[in-house]
ZAMI-14241 format. One record per residue (C-alpha): residue in three letters; x, y, z; residue number from 1. Coordinates in Angstrom, 2 decimals. Last residue first. Layout:
BEGIN
ALA	X	Y	Z	NUM
...
***
This chain:
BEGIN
UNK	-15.33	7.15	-14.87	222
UNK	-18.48	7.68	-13.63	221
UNK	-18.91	4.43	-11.26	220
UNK	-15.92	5.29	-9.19	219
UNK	-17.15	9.03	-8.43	218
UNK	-14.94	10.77	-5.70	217
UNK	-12.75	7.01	-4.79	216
UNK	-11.19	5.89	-8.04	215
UNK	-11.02	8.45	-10.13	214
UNK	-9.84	11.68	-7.84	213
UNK	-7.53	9.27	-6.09	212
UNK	-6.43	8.23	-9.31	211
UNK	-5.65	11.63	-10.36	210
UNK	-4.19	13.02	-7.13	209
UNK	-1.91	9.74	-7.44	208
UNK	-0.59	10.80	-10.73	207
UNK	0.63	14.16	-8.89	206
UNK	1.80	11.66	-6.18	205
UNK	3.90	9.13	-9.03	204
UNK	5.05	12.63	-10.46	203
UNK	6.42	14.02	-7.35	202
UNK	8.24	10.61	-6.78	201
UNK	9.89	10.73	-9.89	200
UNK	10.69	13.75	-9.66	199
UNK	12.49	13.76	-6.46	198
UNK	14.59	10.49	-8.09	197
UNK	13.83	6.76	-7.15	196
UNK	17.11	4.97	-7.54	195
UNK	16.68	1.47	-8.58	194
UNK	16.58	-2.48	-8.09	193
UNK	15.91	-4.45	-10.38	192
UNK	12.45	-6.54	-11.32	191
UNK	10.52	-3.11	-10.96	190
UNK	7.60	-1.37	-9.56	189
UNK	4.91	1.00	-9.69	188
UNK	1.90	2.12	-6.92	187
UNK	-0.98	3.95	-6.68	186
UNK	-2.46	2.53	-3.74	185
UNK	-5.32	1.38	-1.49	184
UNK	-8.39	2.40	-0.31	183
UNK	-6.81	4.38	2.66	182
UNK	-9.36	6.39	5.00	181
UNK	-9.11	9.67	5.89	180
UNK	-12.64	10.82	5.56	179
UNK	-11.97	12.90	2.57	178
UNK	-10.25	9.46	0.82	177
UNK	-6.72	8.69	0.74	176
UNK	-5.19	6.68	-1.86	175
UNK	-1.35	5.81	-0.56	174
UNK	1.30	6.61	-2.64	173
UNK	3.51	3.91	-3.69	172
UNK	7.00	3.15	-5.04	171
UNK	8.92	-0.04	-5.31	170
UNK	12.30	-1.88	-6.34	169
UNK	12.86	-5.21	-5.86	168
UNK	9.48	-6.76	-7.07	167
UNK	9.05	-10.12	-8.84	166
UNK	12.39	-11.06	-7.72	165
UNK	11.04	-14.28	-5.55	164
UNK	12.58	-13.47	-2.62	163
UNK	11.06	-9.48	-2.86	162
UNK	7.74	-11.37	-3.82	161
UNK	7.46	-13.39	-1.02	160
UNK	8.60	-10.91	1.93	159
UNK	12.06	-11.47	3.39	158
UNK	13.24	-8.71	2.66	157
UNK	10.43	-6.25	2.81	156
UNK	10.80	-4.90	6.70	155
UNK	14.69	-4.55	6.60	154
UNK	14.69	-3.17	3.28	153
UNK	18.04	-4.27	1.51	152
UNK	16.50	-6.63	-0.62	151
UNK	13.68	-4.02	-1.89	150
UNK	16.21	-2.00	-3.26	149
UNK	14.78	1.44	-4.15	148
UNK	12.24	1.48	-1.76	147
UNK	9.44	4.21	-2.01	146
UNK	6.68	3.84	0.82	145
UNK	4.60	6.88	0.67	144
UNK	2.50	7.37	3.84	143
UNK	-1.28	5.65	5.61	142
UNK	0.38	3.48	7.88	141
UNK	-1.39	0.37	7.60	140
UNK	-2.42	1.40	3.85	139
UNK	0.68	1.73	2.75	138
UNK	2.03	-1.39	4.18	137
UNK	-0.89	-3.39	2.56	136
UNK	0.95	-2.05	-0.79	135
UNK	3.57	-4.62	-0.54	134
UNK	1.21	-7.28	-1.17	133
UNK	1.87	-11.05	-1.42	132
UNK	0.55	-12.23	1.96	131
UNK	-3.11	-10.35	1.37	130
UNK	-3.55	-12.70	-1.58	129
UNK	-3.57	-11.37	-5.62	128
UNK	-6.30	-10.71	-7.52	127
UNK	-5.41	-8.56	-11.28	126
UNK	-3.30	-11.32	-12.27	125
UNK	-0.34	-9.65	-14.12	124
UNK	1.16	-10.68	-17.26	123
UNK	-2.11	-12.50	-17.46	122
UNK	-4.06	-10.20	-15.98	121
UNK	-2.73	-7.58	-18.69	120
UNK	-0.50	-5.32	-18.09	119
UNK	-0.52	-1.11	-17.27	118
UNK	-2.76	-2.10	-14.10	117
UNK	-6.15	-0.58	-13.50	116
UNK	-8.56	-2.04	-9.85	115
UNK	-5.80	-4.38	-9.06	114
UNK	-7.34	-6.58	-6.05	113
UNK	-5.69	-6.94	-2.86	112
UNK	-6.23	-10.11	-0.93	111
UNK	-8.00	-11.28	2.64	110
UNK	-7.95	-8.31	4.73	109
UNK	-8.56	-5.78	1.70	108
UNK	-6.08	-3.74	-0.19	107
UNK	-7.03	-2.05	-3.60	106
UNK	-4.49	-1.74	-5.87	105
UNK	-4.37	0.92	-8.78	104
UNK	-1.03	-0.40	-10.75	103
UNK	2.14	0.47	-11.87	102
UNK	4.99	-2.31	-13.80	101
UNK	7.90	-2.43	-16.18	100
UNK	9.32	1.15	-14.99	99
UNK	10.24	4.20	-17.05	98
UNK	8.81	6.71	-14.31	97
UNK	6.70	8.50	-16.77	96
UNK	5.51	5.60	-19.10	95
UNK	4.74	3.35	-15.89	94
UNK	2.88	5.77	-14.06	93
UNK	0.74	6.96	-17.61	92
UNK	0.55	2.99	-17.92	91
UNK	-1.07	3.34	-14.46	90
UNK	-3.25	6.21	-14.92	89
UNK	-4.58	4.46	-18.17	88
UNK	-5.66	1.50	-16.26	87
UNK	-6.95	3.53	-13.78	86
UNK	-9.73	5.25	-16.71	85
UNK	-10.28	1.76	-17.84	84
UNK	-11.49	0.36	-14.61	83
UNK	-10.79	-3.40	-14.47	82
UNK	-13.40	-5.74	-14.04	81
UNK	-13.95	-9.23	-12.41	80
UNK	-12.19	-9.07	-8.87	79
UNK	-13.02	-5.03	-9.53	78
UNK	-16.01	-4.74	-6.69	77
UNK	-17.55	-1.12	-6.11	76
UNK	-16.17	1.95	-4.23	75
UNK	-18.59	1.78	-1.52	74
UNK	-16.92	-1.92	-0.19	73
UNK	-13.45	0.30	0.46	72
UNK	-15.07	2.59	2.37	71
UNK	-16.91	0.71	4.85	70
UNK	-14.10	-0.99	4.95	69
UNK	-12.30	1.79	6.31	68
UNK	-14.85	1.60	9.01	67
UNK	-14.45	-1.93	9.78	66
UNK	-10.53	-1.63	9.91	65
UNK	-9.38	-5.08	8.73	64
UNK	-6.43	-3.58	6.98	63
UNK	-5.18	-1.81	9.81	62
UNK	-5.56	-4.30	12.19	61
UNK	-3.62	-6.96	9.55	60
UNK	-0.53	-4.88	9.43	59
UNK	-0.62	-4.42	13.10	58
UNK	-0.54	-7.91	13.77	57
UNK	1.91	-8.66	10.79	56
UNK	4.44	-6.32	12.30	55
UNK	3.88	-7.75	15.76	54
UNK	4.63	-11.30	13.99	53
UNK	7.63	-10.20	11.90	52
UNK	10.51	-11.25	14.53	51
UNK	10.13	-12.20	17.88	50
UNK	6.76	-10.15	19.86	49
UNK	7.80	-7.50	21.76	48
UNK	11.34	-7.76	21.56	47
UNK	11.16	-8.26	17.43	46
UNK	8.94	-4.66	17.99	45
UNK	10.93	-2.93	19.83	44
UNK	14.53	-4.08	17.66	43
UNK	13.15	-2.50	14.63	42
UNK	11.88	0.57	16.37	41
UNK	15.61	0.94	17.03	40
UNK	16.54	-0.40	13.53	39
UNK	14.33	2.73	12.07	38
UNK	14.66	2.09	8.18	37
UNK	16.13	5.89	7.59	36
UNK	13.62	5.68	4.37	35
UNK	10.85	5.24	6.30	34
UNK	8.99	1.44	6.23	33
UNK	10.13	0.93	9.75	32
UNK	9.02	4.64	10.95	31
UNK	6.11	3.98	9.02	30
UNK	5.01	0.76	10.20	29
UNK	5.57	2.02	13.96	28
UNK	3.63	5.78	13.31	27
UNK	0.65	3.43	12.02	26
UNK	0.84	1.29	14.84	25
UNK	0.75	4.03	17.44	24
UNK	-2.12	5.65	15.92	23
UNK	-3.90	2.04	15.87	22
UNK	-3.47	1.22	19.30	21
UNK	-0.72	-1.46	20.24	20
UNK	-2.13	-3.53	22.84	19
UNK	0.08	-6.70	21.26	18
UNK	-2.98	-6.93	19.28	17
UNK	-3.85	-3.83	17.27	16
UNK	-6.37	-1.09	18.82	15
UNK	-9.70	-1.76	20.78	14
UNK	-12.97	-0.13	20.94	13
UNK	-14.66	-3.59	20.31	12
UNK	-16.12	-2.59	16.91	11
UNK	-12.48	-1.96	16.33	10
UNK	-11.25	1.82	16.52	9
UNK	-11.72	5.03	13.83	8
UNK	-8.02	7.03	13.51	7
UNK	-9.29	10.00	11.91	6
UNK	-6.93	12.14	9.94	5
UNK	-5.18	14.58	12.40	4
UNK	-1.79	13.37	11.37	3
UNK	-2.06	15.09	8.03	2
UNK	0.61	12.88	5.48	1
***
């Protein structure tokens, strides 16, 4: 992804606790989410703060941008209602890729929200909280996260739905809008892990194009 997307700050002019600012955060969450799995960042951040916590912190600054926000709000609420033109990008996902699972998620500071999902909310509740996403990493740094075994990701783990087995393997783009900002994801998943092939992943971000185009140029005309 562009580095020279905007990087807005707090209301406060401030970055991330910790005095991380919010470029540097992003570059740490994706250098740790990478597929090399950075142990030397690793090992920075536990030092700075023990374990997950500086993580977390600059997890939840990204999230809680006010500007991206902003954003987010403009695109509508889906707690209630699904989009129907997302939910057929994301059984179009899940066709392609072969996987059980592939949503439209939209992060915000307190829960993400499936704006189209291949399942129904009762296979799949469309609200979720903040804690359970794996998207929210996407959005903090603003790049592809694609896992193929969850368990052996040194940032996912541990995470609730990884030790649970709901997710452990995962691919998302991130859903970019002209300002820079990142709604959320396009995203698909699995109950075992996998290999994620080139294709694969070119198709998930061709897909992504679509839902982007969806989702944040004209959400109410779709």
């Amino acid at each position: 992804m562009n580095d020279t997307a905007p990087q807005p700050a707090d209301s406060a002019g401030q970055g991330p606790r910790h005095g991380v600012d919010r470029t540097t955060g992003r570059h740490v969450i994706a250098r740790l989410a990478g597929p090399e799995h950075d142990h030397t960042v690793r090992a920075v951040v536990d030092q700075l703060s023990g374990e997950q916590s500086a993580v977390d912190s600059i997890v939840e600054d990204a999230v809680s941008d006010p500007e991206r926000l902003e954003s987010v709000e403009r695109l509508g609420r889906f707690d209630d209602t699904r989009n129907p033109t997302l939910d057929r990008v994301a059984v179009l996902v899940a066709e392609a890729l072969g996987t059980p699972m592939a949503a439209v998620s939209i992060v915000y500071p307190d829960r993400q929200v499936l704006a189209g999902s291949n399942a129904s909310d009762e296979v799949q509740p469309r609200v979720a909280p903040l804690e359970m996403s794996i998207c929210k990493f996407t959005v903090a740094s603003r790049e592809p996260l694609v896992v193929d075994d969850t368990r052996a990701h040194p940032m996912l783990s541990d995470h609730p739905v990884v030790q649970s087995g709901a997710v452990l393997a995962y691919a998302g783009i991130p859903l970019l809008d002209s300002k820079g900002y990142v709604a959320g994801t396009l995203c698909t998943w699995d109950t075992r892990p996998r290999h994620w092939s080139s294709g694969q992943v070119q198709i998930l971000n061709d897909l992504a194009d679509v839902a982007r185009h969806r989702l944040l140029t004209d959400p109410r005309n779709v």
